[in-house]
C-alpha positions as CSV (number, residue, x, y, z in Angstrom):
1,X,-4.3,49.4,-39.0
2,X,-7.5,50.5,-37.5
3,X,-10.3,48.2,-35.8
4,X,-13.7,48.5,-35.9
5,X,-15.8,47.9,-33.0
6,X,-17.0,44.4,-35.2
7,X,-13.9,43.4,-35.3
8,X,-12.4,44.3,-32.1
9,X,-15.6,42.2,-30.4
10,X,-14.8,39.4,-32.7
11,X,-11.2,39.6,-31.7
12,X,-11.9,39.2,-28.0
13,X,-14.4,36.7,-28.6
14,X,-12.1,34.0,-30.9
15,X,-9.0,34.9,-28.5
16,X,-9.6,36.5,-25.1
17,X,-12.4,35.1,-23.5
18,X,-11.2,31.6,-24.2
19,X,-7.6,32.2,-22.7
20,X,-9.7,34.1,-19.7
21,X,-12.0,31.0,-19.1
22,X,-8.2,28.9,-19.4
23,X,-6.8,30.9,-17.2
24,X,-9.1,30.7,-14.6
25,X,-9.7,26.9,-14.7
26,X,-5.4,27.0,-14.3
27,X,-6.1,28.8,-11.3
28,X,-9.2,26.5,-10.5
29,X,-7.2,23.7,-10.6
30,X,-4.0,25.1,-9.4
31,X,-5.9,25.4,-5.8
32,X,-7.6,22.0,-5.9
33,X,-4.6,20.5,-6.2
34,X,-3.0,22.4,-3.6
35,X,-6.0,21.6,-1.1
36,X,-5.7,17.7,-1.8
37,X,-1.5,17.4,-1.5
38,X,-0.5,16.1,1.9
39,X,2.5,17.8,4.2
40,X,4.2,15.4,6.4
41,X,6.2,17.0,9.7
42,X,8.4,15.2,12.0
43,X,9.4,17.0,15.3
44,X,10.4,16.2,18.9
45,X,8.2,17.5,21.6
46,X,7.9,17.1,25.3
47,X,5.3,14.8,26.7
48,X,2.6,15.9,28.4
49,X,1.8,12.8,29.9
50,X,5.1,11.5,31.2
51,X,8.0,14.3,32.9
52,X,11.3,14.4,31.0
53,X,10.1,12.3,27.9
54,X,10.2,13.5,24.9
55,X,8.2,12.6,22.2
56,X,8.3,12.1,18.5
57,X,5.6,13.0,16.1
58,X,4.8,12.6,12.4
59,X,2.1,14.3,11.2
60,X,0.6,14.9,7.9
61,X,-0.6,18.9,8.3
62,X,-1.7,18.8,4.9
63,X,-5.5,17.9,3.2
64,X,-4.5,15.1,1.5
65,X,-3.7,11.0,2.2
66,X,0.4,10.5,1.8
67,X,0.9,7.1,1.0
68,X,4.4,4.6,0.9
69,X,6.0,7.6,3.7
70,X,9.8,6.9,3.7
71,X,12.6,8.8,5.2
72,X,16.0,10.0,4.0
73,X,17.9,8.5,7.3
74,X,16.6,6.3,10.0
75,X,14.6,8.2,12.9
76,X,16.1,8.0,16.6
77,X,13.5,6.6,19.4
78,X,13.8,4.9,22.5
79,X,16.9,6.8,23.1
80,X,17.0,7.5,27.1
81,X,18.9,9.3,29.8
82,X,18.1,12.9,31.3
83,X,22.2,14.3,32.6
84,X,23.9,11.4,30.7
85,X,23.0,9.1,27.6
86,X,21.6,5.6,28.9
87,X,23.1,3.2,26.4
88,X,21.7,3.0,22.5
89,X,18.1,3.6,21.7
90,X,16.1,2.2,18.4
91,X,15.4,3.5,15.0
92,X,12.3,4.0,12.6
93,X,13.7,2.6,9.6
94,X,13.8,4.4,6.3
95,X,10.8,2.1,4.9
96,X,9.0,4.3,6.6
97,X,5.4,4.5,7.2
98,X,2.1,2.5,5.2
99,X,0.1,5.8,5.0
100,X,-1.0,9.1,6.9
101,X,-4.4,10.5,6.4
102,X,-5.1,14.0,6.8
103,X,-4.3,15.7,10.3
104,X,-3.4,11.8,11.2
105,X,-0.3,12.0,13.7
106,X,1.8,9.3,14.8
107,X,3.2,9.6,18.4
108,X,6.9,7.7,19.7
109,X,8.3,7.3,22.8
110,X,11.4,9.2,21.8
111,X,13.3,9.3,24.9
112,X,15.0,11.9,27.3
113,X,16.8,15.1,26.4
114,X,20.6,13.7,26.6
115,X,20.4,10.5,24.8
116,X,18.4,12.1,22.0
117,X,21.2,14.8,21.8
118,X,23.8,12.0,21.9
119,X,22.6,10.6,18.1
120,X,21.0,13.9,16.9
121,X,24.0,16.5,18.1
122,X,23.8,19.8,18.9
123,X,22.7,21.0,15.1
124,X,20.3,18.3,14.7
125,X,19.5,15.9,11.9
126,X,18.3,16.9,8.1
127,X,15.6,14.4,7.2
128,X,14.0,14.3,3.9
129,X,10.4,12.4,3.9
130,X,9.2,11.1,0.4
131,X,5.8,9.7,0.1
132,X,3.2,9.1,-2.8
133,X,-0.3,11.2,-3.4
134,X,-3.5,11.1,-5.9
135,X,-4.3,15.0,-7.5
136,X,-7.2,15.2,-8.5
137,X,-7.7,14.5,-11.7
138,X,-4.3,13.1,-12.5
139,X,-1.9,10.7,-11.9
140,X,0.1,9.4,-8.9
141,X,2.8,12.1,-8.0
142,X,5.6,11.8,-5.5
143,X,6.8,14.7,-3.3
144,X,9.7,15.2,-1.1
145,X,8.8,16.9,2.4
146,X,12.7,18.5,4.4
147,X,12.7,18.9,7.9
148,X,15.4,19.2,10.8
149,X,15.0,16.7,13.9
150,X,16.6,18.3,16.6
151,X,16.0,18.4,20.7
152,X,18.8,21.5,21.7
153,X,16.1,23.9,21.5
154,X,14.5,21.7,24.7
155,X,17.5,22.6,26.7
156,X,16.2,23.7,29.8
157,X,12.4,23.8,28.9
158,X,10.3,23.2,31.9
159,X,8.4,19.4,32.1
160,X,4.8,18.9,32.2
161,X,3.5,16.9,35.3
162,X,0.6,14.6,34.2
163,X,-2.1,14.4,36.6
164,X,-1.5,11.1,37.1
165,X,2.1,11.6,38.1
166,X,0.8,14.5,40.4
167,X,-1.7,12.2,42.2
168,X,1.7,10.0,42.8
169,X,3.9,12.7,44.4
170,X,0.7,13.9,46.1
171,X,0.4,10.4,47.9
172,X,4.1,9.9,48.1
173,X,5.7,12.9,48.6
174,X,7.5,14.9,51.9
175,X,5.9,18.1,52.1
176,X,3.1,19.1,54.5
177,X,0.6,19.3,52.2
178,X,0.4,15.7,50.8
179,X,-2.3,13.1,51.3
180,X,-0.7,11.1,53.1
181,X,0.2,13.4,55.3
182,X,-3.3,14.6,55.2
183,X,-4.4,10.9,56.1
184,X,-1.9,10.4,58.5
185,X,-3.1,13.9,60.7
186,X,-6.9,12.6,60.6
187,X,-5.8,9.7,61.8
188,X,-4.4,10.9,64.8
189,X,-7.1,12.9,65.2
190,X,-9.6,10.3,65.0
191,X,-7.0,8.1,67.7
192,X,-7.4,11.4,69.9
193,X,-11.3,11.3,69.6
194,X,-11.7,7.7,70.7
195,X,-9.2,8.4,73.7
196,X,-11.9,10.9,75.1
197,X,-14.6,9.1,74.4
198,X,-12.9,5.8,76.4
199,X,-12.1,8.5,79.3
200,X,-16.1,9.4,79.5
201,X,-17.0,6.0,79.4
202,X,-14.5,4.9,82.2
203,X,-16.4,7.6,84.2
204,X,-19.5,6.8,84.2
205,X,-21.0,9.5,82.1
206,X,-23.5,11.6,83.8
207,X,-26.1,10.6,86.4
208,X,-29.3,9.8,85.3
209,X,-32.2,10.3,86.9
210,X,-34.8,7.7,88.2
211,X,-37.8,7.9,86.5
212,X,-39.8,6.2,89.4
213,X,-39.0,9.4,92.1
């Protein structure tokens, strides 16, 4: 069967440009909805603020408002001790969490490295987090968000001083070049300065002479 050129310009007209312009508003679509679907992460971290706590964080990473968050197995916080674990910590139920927004994190006091690794174990926990979103331009969906919590990885790692706790073991600590031992050597100087001064005044200071000669 041959084609004219008539016919083969009818042809793409009635079939090919319209599945090109569908095609395209697929794709359109396809990346709108991938810009407005949330990601929620949940991870132990060292604290930056406070040495040898550890922190836990859920974040949403993605572009777009999670709502009714819930997890897969209650979350471990609270749960203390740096060489040994220091009795039983808390949970973060599986109701979860209201609602994230986007690049919204949520920051625990998770405790210290060995009574996180008591509850969490050396492979650390699976964790599913479920939570609601709007696409745009259609209904309510639900997605399903895996991650692993785990602290072994923190074995070892080196703490972060805050400032604040640096100020402390400037004032409080032993070495030589503390402030209070700072303090404590201008002090003496000043005591030594007033000593002299008490010694010139017991003297007499210099003669003066009379202005009437």
């Amino acid at each position: 069967m041959q084609w004219s050129s008539g016919d083969l310009n009818k042809y793409l007209a009635d079939y090919l440009a319209p599945a090109s312009a569908a095609l395209a508003a697929l794709v359109a679509y396809v990346a709108v909805y991938r810009n407005s679907q949330p990601q929620l992460v949940a991870y132990y971290q060292p604290s930056k603020r406070t040495q040898s706590i550890i922190e836990l964080v859920i974040e949403n990473v993605g572009t777009g408002n999670a709502y009714d968050i819930k997890f897969s197995k209650p979350i471990p916080i609270s749960w203390f001790g740096i060489e040994t674990p220091s009795g039983d910590g808390r949970y973060i139920p599986t109701s979860g969490i209201p609602s994230l927004a986007p690049g919204q994190r949520l920051v625990f006091f998770g405790g210290q490295y060995s009574g996180l690794l008591k509850v969490l174990g050396d492979a650390g926990m699976p964790v599913e987090i479920s939570y609601r979103f709007h696409p745009p331009l259609w209904r309510e969906t639900s997605a399903t968000d895996k991650c692993v919590l785990s602290v072994k990885h923190l074995e070892g790692m080196a703490s972060v001083k805050s400032l604040e706790q640096a100020v402390v073991d400037a004032i409080e600590g032993t070495n030589a070049t503390t402030i209070k031992d700072i303090c404590g050597s201008l002090q003496k100087i000043e005591k030594h300065l007033e000593a002299i001064s008490r010694a010139k005044a017991s003297d007499g200071g210099p003669e003066k002479s009379d202005s009437n000669d």
